[in-house]
C-alpha positions as CSV (number, residue, x, y, z in Angstrom):
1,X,-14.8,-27.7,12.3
2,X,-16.2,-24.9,14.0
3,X,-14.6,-22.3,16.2
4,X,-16.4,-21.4,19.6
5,X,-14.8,-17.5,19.9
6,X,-17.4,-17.3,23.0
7,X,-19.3,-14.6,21.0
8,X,-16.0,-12.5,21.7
9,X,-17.4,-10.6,18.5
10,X,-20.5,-9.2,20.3
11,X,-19.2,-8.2,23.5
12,X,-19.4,-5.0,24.1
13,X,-16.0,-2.9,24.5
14,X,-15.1,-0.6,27.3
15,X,-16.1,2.7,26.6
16,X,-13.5,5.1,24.9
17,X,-14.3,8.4,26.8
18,X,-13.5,11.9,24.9
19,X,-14.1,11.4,21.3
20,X,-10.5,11.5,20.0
21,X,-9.2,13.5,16.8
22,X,-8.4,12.0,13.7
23,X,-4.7,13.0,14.6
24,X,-5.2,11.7,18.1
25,X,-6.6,8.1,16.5
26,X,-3.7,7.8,14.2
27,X,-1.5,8.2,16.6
28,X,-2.6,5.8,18.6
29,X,-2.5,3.5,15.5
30,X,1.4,4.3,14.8
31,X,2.0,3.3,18.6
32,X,0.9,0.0,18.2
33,X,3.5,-0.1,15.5
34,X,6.5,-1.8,17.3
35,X,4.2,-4.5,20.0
36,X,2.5,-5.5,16.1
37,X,5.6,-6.6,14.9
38,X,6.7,-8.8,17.7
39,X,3.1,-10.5,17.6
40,X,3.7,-11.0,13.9
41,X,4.5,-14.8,14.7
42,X,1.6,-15.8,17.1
43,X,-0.8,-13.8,15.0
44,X,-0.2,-16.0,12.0
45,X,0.4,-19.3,14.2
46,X,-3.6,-17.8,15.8
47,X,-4.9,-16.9,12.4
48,X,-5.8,-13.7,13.9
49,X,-4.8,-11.2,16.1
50,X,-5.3,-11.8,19.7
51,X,-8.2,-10.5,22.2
52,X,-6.3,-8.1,23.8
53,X,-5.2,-6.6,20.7
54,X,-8.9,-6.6,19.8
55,X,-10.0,-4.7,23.1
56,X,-6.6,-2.6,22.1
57,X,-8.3,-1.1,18.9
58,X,-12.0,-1.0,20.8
59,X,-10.4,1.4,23.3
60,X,-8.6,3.1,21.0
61,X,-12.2,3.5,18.7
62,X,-10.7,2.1,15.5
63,X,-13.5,0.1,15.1
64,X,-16.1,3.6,15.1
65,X,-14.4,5.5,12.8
66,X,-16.6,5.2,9.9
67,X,-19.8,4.9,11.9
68,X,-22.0,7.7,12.3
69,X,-21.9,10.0,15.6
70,X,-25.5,9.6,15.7
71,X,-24.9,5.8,16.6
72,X,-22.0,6.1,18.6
73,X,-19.5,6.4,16.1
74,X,-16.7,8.5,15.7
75,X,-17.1,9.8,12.2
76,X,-13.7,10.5,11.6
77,X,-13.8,9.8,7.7
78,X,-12.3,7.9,4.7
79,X,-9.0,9.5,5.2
80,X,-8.1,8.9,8.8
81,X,-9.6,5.3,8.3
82,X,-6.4,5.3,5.5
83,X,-4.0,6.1,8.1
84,X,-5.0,4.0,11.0
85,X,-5.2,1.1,8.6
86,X,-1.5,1.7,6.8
87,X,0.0,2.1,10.2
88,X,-1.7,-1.6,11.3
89,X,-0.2,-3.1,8.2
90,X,2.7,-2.0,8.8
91,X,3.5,-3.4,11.8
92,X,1.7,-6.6,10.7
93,X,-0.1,-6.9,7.4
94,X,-2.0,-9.9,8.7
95,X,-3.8,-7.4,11.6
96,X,-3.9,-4.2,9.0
97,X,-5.7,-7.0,6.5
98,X,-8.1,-8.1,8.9
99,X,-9.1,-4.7,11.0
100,X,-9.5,-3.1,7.5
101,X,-12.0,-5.3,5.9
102,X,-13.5,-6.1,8.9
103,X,-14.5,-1.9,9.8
104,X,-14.6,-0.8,6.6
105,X,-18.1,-1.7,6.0
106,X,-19.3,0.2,8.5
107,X,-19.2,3.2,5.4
108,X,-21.2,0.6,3.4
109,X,-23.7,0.3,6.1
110,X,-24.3,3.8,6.7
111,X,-24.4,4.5,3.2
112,X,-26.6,2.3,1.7
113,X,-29.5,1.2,4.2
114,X,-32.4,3.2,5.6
115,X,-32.4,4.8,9.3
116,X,-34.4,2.1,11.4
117,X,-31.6,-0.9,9.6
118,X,-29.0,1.3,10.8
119,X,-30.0,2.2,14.0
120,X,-30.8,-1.8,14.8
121,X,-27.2,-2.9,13.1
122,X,-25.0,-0.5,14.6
123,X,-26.3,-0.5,18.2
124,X,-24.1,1.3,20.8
125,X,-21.5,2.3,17.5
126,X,-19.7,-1.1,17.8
127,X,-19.4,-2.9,14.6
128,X,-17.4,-5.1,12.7
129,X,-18.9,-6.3,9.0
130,X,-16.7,-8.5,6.6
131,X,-18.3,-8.9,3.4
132,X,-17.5,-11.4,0.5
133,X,-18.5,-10.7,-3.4
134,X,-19.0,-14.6,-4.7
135,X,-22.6,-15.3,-4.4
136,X,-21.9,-18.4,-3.4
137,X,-24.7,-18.9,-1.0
138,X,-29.0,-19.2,-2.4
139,X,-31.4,-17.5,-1.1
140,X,-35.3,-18.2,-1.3
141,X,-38.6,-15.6,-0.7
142,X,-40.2,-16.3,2.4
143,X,-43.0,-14.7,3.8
144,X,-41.5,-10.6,4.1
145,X,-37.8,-11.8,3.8
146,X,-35.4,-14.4,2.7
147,X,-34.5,-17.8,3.7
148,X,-30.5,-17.4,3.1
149,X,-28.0,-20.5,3.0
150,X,-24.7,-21.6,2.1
151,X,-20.5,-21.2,3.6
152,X,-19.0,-18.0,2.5
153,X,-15.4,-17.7,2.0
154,X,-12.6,-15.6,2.7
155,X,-14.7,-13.4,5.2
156,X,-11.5,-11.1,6.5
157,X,-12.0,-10.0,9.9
158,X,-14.8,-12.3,10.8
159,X,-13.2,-13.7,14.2
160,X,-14.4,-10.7,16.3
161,X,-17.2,-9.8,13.7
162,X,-20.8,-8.7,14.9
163,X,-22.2,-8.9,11.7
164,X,-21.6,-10.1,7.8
165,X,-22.6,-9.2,4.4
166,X,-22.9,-11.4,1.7
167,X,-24.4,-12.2,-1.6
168,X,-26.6,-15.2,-2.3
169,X,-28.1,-16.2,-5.8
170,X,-31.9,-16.1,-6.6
171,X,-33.5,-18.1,-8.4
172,X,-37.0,-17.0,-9.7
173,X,-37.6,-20.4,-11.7
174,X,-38.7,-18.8,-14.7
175,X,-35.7,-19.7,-17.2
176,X,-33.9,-16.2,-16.2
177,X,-30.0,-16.5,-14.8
178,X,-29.8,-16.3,-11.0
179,X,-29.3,-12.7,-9.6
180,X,-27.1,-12.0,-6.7
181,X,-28.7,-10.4,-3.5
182,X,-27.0,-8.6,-1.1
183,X,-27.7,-9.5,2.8
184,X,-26.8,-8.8,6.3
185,X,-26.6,-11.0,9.0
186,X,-26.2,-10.9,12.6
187,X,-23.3,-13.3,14.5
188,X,-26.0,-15.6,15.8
189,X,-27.2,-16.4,12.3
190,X,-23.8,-17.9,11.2
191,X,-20.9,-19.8,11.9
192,X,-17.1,-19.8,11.5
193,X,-15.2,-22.7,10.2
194,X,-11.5,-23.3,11.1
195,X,-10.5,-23.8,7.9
196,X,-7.8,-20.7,7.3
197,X,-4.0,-20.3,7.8
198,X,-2.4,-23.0,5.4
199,X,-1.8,-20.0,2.8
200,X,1.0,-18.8,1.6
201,X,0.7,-15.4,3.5
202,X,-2.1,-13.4,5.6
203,X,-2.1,-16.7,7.6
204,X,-3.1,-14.3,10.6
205,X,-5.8,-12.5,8.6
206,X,-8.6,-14.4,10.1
207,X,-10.1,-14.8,6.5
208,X,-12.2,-17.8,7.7
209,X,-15.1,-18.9,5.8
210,X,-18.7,-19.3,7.5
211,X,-21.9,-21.0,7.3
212,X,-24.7,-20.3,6.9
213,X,-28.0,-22.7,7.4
214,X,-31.9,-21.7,6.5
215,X,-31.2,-18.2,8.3
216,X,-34.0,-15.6,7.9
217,X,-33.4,-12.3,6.6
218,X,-36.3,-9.7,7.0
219,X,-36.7,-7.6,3.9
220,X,-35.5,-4.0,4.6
221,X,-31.7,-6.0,5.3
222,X,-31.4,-7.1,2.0
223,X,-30.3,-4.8,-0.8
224,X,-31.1,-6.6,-4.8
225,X,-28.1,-6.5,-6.9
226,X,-24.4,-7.3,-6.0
227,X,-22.2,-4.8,-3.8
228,X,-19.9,-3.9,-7.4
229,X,-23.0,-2.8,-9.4
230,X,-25.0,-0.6,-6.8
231,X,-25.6,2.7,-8.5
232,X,-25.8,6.0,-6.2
233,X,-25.9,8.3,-8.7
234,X,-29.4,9.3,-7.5
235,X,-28.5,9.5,-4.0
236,X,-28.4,7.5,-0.5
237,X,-30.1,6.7,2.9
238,X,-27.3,7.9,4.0
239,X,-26.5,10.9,2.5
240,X,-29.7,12.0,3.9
241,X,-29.7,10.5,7.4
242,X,-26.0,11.5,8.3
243,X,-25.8,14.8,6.4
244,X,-22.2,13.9,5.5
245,X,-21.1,13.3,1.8
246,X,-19.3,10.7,2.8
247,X,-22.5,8.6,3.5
248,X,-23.4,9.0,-0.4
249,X,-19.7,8.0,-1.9
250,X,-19.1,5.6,-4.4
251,X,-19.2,1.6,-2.1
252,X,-16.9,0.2,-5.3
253,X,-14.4,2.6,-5.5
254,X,-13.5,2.8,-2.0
255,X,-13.6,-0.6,-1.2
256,X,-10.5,-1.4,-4.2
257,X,-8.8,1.6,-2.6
258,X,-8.2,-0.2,0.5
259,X,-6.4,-2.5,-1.0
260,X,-3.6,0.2,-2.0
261,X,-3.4,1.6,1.4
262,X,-2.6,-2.0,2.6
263,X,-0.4,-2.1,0.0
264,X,1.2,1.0,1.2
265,X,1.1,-0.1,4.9
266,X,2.9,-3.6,3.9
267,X,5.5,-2.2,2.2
268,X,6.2,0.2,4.8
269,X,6.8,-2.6,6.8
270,X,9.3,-4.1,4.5
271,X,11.1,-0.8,4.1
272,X,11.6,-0.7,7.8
273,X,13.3,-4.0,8.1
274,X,15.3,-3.1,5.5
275,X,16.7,0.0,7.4
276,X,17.4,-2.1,10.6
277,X,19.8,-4.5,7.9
278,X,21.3,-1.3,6.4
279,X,22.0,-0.1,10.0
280,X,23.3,-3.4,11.3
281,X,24.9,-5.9,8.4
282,X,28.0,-5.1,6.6
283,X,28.5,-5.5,2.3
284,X,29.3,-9.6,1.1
285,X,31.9,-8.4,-1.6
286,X,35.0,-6.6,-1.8
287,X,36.1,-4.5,1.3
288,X,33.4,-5.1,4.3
289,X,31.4,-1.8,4.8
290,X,28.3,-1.1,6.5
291,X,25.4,-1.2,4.2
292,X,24.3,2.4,5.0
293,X,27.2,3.4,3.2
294,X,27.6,1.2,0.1
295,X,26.4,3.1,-2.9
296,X,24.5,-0.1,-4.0
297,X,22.5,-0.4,-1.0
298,X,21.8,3.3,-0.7
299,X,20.6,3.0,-4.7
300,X,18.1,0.4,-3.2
301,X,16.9,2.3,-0.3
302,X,16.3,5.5,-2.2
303,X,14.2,4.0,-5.0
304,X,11.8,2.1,-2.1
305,X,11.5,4.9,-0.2
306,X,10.7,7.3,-3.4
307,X,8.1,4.6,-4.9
308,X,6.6,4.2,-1.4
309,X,5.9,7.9,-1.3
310,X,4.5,7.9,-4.5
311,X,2.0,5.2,-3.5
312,X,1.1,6.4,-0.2
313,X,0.6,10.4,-2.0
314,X,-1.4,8.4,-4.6
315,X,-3.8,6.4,-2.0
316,X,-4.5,9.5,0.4
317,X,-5.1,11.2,-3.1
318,X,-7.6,9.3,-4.0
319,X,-9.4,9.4,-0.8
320,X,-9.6,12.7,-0.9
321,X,-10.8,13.0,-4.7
322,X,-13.2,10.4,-3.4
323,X,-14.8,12.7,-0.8
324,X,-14.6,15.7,-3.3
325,X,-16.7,13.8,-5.9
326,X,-19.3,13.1,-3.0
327,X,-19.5,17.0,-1.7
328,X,-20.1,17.5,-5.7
329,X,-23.1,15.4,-5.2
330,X,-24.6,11.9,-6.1
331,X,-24.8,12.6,-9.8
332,X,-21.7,13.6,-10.0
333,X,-20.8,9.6,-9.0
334,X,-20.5,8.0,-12.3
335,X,-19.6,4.3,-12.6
336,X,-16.2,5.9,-15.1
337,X,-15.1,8.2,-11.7
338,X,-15.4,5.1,-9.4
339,X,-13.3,2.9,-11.6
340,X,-11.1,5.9,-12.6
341,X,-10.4,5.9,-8.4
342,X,-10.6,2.6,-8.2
343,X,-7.8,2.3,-10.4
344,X,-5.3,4.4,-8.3
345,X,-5.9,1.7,-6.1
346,X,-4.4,-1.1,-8.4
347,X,-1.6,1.8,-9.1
348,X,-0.7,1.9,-5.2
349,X,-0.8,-1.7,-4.4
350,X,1.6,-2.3,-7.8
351,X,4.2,0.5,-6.8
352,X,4.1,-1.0,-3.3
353,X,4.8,-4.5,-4.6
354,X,7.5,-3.4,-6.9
355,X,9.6,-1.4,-4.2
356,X,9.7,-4.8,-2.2
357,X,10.0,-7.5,-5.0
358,X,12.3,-5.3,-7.3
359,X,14.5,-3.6,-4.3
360,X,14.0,-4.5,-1.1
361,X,13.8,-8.6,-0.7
362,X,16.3,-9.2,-3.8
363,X,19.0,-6.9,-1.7
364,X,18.7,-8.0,1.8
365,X,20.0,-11.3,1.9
366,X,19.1,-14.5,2.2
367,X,19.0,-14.2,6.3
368,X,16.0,-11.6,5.5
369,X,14.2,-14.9,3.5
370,X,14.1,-17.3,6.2
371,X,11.0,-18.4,7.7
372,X,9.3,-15.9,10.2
373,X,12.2,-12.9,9.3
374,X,9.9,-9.7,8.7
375,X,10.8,-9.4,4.9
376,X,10.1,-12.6,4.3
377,X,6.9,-12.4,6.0
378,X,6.2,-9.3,4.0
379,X,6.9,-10.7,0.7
380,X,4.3,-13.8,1.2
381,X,1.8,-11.2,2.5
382,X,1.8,-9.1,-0.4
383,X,2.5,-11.8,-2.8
384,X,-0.8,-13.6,-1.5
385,X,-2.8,-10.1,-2.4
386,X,-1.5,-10.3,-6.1
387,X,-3.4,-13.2,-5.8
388,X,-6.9,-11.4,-4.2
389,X,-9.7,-12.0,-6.7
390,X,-10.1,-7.5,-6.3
391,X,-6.7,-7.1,-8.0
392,X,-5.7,-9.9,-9.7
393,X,-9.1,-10.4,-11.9
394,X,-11.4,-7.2,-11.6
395,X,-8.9,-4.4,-11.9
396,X,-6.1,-6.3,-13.6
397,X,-8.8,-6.9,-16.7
398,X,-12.5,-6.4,-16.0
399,X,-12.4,-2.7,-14.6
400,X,-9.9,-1.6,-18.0
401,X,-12.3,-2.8,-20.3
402,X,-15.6,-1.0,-18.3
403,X,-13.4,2.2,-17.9
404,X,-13.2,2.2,-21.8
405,X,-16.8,1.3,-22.0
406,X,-18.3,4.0,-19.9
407,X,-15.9,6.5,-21.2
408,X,-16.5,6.2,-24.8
409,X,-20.1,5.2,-24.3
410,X,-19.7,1.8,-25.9
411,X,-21.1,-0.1,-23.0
C-alpha cells in the first residue's frame, strides 16, 4: 500500500531569518532533547517523526546545513551536522536515524554533480535526499537519459523527502555483468510503500521502501558507478563551484561515519536514562541504598560515561581529519584514508554499543526492559544497526580486507 504524505516533503518551510551559528544550530538541536523523548512512543507507533517536528527542524535549518550558501543553505559543515545529529538521537534514535540519512546527502549532492544539477535539485536550499546502495532497481538508455524502474528499500528519511538517490543495474546485453548507476529522482517520480515499522527497532525511522515505475532520468542526473566506488582523487564539481573543501571530501568515508555519531547520539540516550534510575531506584541486595551511591552502580556509570567519551572524541575526530584531508587536496583522498576514517566509524558505533549492552541495560533492571521504557527502546535501536548492511557486512569484513589491499598494494 501506498502512503499519500500530501507531498508534505515538497512544501516549502517557513523561512528561518538570520543565518544561525553552528553553536546557535546545535543548540537548538540539544533543546529538542527532552519534547524527543516523550514523542519516542508515537514516533515509532507513526513510523516517523511527526509534521510539526518536521517544520521544527525546517525552522530551525537543520535541513540546510550541508547545502551550499549559494543555494540557500547554511553551510555550516561536517562537524556541526555531527552534533545536531547526536543530540537528535539522543533524544530519539528513531528521529536522529531518519533526519541524518535523510540531510546528509545534501554533501553528496553538492559534491559530486555539476552547477546547473545543483542549482535545479536544491532550489530555494530545502532538501532532503535518502539514498540506498543495493542496485536493486534496472535502468535502460533512452533517448539523452535513462528509463529507471524498480522498489528501493530501506530509504531512511524518505517521508518528508524531496528527492532520492539510488542505484539501478545496466545491462548492456553484450555477455558483460550488470553495472550499477547512480540516479536522482524528484518526489513526483516515486512512491512510498507502507511497508516499515514491524522491526525490531528504528520502527519510527521512516525507512520505507519506494517505487519506482518507467521514470525518466535525463543524463547529467545520473552519475556511472555505485556511490562506494566513486573516486575523487582528481577533484569535484563541487570543490570548484562551492570553493569549500568540504565539497571535494571523500562521499564513502563520511557517509560510514554517520553511523558512529548515531551511535554516539543513541547511547547518550541510554546513559541518560540510566542516571534518572541511579537518582531515583534504590540497590535489590543487602542493605537498600540509593544507586548513586552503591559502588557497583557507580563502577557501571563510570565505564559508560568514559567509553561514550571515547566514542564521541573519536567520531568528531574523524570529522575533522576528514575535512583536513580535503583542505590537503583531492589527491590527497586515497581509497586507504577513506576506509582508514571510515573505520573510526565502526570503532564509535562498537564502543557505543558496548557501554549499553555490557553496562548499562545488564544493570538497570528489568523495569528498564519493559516494552516502551527508554533503555529498552535504546537497546532494540542500536541492536537493529548491528544489523545495518554499512556495519554488519562492509566494515565488519569487506572494508579490512580493502584497507589491507590498498595499503600494501596487493589490490
Amino acid at each position: 500500500m501506498a502512503i499519500n504524505r500530501r507531498d508534505a516533503g515538497v512544501r516549502a518551510p517557513a523561512p528561518i531569518g538570520l543565518a544561525p551559528s553552528a553553536s546557535e544550530v546545535v543548540a537548538r538541536a540539544e533543546a529538542m532533547v527532552p519534547d524527543l523523548v516523550t514523542r519516542q512512543g508515537e514516533t515509532e507507533q507513526r513510523t516517523y517523526y511527526g509534521e510539526d517536528v518536521h517544520e521544527h527542524l525546517a525552522e530551525a535549518g537543520f535541513y540546510r546545513i550541508l547545502v551550499p550558501r549559494r543555494y540557500g543553505g547554511l553551510e555550516l559543515g561536517v562537524e556541526t551536522f555531527a552534533r545536531v545529529g547526536m543530540a537528535l538521537a539522543r533524544g530519539c534514535p528513531s528521529t536522529g536515524w531518519m533526519y541524518v540519512f535523510g540531510a546528509a546527502h545534501a554533501l553528496a549532492v553538492a559534491t559530486l554533480f555539476e552547477e546547473p544539477v545543483q542549482a535545479e535539485l536544491f532550489g530555494d536550499g530545502h532538501f532532503i535526499c535518502p539514498l540506498t546502495v543495493a542496485p536493486t532497481g534496472a535502468a535502460r538508455r533512452s533517448g539523452d537519459g535513462w528509463i529507471v524502474e524498480g522498489t528501493f528499500r530501506y530509504c531512511s528519511g524518505v517521508p518528508y523527502a524531496t528527492h532520492f538517490m539510488g542505484h539501478a543495474l545496466v545491462d548492456d546485453g553484450d555477455g558483460a555483468p550488470p553495472w550499477p548507476l547512480l540516479f536522482v529522482l524528484p518526489r513526483s517520480q516515486w512512491r512510498q510503500e507502507d511497508d516499515w515499522g514491524a522491526q525490531l527497532g528504528l520502527r519510527g525511522s521512516g525507512s520505507h521502501s519506494i517505487t519506482v515505475r518507467s521514470a525518466y532520468v535525463p543524463e547529467e542526473h545520473v552519475l556511472y558507478g555505485h556511490f562506494s566506488q566513486l573516486d575523487v582523487s582528481r577533484g569535484t564539481p563541487g570543490r570548484t563551484l562551492h570553493d569549500n573543501p568540504e565539497y571535494g571530501g571523500g562521499p564513502l568515508s563520511f557517509m560510514l561515519l554517520e553511523i558512529g555519531l548515531l551511535g554516539v547520539g543513541m547511547a547518550a540516550g541510554a546513559l541518560d536514562a540510566y542516571e534518572d534510575l541511579m537518582r531515583g531506584r534504590t540497590t535489590m541486595f543487602g542493605t537498600p541504598v540509593i544507586r548513586t551511591a552503591d559502588p557497583d552502580y557507580q563502577q557501571h556509570y563510570g565505564m559508560a560515561v568514559g567509553m561514550l567519551a571515547t566514542a564521541e572524541t573519536a567520531v568528531l575526530g574523524a570529522m575533522r581529519q576528514w575535512l583536513e584531508l580535503s583542505a590537503r587536496g583531492a589527491a590527497a583522498i586515497t581509497r586507504e584514508q577513506e576506509l582508514r576514517l571510515a573505520g573510526i566509524g565502526r570503532e564509535a558505533f562498537r564502543l557505543s554499543w558496548r557501554a549499553v549492552a555490557e553496562h548499562l541495560f545488564p544493570s538497570a533492571g528489568s523495569s528498564a526492559a519493559l516494552a516502551g521504557e527508554r533503555m529498552e527502546r535504546v537497546w532494540r535501536d542500536m541492536s537493529t544497526v548491528r544489523s545495518h548492511a554499512g556495519l554488519g557486512v562492509f566494515l565488519s569484513t569487506i572494508a579490512n580486507r580493502e584497507l589491507a589491499k590498498e595499503h600494501f598494494g596487493d589490490g
